[in-house]
Wavefront OBJ file of the C-alpha trace (Angstrom):
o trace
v 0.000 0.000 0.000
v 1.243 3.108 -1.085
v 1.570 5.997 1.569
v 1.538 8.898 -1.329
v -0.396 9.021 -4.827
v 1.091 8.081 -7.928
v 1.019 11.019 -10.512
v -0.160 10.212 -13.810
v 2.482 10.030 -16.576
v 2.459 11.620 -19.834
v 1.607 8.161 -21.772
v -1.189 7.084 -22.166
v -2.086 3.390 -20.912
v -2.843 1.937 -23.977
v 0.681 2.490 -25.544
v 2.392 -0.456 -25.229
v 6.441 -0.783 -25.805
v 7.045 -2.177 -28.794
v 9.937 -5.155 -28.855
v 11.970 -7.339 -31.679
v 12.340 -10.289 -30.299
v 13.365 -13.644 -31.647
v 12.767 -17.288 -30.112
v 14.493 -20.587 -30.059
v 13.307 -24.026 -28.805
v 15.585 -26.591 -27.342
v 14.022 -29.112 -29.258
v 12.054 -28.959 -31.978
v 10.319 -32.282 -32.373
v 9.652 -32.465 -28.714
v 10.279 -28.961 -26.970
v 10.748 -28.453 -23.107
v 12.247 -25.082 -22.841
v 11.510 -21.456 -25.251
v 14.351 -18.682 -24.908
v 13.605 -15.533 -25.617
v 15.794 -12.497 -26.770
v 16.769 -9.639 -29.180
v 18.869 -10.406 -31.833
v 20.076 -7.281 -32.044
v 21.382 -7.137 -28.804
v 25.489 -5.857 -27.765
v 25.243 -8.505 -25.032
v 22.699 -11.102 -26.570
v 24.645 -14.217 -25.260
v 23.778 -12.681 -21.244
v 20.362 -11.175 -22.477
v 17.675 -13.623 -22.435
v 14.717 -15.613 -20.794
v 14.050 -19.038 -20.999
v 10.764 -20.510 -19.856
v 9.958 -24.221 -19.251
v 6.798 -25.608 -21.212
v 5.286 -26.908 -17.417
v 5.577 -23.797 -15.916
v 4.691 -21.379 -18.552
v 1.244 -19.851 -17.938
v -1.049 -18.450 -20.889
v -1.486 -14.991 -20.230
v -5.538 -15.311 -20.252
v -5.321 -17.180 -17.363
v -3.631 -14.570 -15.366
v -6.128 -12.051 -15.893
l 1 2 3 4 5 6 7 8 9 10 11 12 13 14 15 16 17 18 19 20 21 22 23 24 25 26 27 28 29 30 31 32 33 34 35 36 37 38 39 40 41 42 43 44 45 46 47 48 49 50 51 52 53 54 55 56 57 58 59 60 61 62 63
């Protein structure tokens, strides 16, 4: 809980970042893990995220 209000910023909420990314599976018969990153990237070999298929949520069931 916040003790002081939050002033609004200059964007507007439904702006969203826009983002290149590329993806890679480990396998691609039978894949267990998705990494995530930009190719473009100085530093793309410490830059990424890799998600395991059982633990990935959709995003409509976060909501």
């Amino acid at each position: 809980m916040y003790t002081h209000e939050q002033q609004a910023t200059d964007r507007s909420l439904d702006e969203q970042p826009e983002f290149e990314l590329e993806c890679l599976f480990d396998d691609m018969q039978e894949p267990t893990e998705l990494t995530i990153f930009t190719p473009e990237g100085e530093a793309t070999a410490s830059e990424w995220i890799t998600v395991d298929r059982h633990s990935a949520v959709p995003v409509t069931e976060i909501r």
